[in-house]
C-alpha positions in Angstrom: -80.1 43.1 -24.7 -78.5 45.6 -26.6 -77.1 43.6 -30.3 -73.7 45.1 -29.9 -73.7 44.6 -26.2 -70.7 42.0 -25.3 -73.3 40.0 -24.0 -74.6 39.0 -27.4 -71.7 38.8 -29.5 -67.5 39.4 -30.0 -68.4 41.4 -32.9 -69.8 45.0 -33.5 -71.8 45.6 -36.3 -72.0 48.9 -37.8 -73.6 50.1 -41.0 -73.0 53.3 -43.3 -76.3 53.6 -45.5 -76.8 56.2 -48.4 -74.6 59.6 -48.3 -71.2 59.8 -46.6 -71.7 63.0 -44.8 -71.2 64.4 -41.4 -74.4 62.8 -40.1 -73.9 59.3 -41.3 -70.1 58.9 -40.6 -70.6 60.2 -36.7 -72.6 57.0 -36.2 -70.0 54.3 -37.3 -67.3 56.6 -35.7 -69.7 55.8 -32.7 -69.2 52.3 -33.5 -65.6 51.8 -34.0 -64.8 53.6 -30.9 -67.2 51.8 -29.0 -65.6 48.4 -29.9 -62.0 49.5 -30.1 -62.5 50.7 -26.1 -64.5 47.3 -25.5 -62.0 44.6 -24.3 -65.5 41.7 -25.0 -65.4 42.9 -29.1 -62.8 41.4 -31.1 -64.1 42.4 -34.7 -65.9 45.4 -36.1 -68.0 44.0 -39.2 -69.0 47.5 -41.0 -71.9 47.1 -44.1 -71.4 49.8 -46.7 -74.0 50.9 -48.8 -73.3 54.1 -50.5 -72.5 56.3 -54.1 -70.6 58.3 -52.3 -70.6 61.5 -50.5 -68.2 64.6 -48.9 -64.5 63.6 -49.8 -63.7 65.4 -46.4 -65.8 62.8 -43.6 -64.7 59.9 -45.8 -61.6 60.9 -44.9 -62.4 60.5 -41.3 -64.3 57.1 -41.6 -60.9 56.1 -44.2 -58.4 57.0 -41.4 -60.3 55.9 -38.1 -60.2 52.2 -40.1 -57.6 52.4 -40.4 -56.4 53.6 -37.3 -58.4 51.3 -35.5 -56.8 48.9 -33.0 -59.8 46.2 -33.9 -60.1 44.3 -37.6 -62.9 45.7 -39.6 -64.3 43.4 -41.9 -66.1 46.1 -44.6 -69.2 44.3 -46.7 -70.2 46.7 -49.6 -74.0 46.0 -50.7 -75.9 47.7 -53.3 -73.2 50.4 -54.5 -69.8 51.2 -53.8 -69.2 54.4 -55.5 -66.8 57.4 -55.4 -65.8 58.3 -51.7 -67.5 54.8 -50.4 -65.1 53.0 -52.6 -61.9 54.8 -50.9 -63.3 53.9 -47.5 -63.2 50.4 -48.6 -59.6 49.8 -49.2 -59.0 50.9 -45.2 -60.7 47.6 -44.2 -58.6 44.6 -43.3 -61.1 42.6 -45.2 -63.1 43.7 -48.4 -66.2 41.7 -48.7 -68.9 42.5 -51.9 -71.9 41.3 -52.2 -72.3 39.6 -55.7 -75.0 42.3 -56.9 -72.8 45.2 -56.2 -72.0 48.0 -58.7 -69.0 50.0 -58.3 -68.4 53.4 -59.6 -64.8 55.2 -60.0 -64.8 58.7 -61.3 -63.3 62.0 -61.5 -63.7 64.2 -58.3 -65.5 66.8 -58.6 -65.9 70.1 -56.8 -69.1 72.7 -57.4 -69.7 76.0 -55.3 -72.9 77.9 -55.6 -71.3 81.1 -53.8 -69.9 83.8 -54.9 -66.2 83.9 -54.8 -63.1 86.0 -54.9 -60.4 84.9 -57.8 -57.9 84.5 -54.9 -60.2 82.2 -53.0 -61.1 79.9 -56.2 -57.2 79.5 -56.6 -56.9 78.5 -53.1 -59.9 76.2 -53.7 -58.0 75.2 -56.5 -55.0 74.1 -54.9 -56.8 72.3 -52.0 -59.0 70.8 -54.7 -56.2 69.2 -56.6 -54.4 68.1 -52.8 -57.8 65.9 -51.8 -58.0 64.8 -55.3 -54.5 63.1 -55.5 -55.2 61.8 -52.2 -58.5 60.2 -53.3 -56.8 58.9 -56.2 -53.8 57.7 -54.5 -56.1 55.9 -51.2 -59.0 54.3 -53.8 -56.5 52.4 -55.7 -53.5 51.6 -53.3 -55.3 48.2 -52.6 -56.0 47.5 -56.5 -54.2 46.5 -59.8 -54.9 49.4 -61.6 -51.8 52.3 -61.7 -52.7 56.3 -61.7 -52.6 56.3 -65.3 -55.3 53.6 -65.8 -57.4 55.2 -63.1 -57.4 58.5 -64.7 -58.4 56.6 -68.1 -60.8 54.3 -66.6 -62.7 57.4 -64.3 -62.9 60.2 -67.3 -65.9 60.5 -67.3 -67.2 57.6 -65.1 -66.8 54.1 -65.1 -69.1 51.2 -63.4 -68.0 47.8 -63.2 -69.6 44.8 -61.7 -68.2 42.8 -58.2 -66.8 40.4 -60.2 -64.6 43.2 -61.6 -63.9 44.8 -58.7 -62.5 41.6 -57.8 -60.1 41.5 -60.6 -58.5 44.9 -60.1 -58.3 43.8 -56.6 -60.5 46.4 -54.8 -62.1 43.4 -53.0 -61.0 40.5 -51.7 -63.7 38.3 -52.3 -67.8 38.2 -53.2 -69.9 36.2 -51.1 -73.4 36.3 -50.6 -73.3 34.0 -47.0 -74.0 36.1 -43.9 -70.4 36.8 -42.6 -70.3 36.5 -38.7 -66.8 36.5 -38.1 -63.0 36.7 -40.1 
């Protein structure tokens, strides 16, 4: 039997481990199609493990949650940083795990090629776009305004679960195995 086979369960479990990249968000893209175009799954229960990664494919994991037509219950384990953190606030439910460390910080953007000024300014421009979009999706769920987040994230910030909790970028810690929402 296949575990996210409807023969073994309503739910499908997906996880995102380490770097978001091309690569890793393909597979739970896998997943959330999969369940969304199975009529047996009811809930997509997606662990997150990650400091981050390409602002670009955590767009695409950020939109598809929320696009999808299934409740996805997002557990974050181990970190939460950067991008990963983003991701999290598309979930219907924002589960941490009590030993969790979360990370907000400036974006950053690095090139190791050489470049044309007129390039770097349109770099620039699409640079500062992402980032306000980054900004804008990590906090919309949270307390904290665009002025505290530029003050908490210069240069980094790390916060416990139990602070993530009270800026609201989770909705609750538990350490129980969570089987269904």
């Amino acid at each position: 039997m296949k575990p996210n086979g409807p023969e073994t369960t309503p739910n499908c479990y997906s996880r995102l481990v380490g770097p978001i990249d091309e690569k890793s968000v393909k597979e739970v893209l896998k997943d959330i199609d999969g369940a969304n175009n199975n009529d047996q799954k009811k809930l997509i229960i997606l662990t997150l493990a990650s400091s981050g990664g390409l602002l670009y494919y955590a767009q695409v994991l950020y939109d598809a949650i929320k696009a999808s037509k299934k409740p996805i219950v997002c557990i974050v384990s181990g970190s939460c940083m950067s991008a990963s953190l983003m991701i999290l606030q598309a979930a219907s439910k924002r589960i941490s795990r009590p030993n969790t460390i979360f990370m907000l910080h400036q974006s950053t953007y690095w090139t190791e090629q050489h470049t044309y000024m007129d390039e770097i300014n349109v770099m620039n421009k699409e640079w500062n776009r992402l980032y306000k979009q980054f900004v804008t999706q990590s906090i919309s769920r949270s307390t904290i305004t665009l002025e505290e987040f530029e003050k908490i994230a210069k240069p980094r910030k790390y916060f416990s679960a139990k602070e993530a909790l009270d800026m609201k970028f989770i909705d609750t810690i538990s350490d129980k195995w969570i089987d269904s929402y």
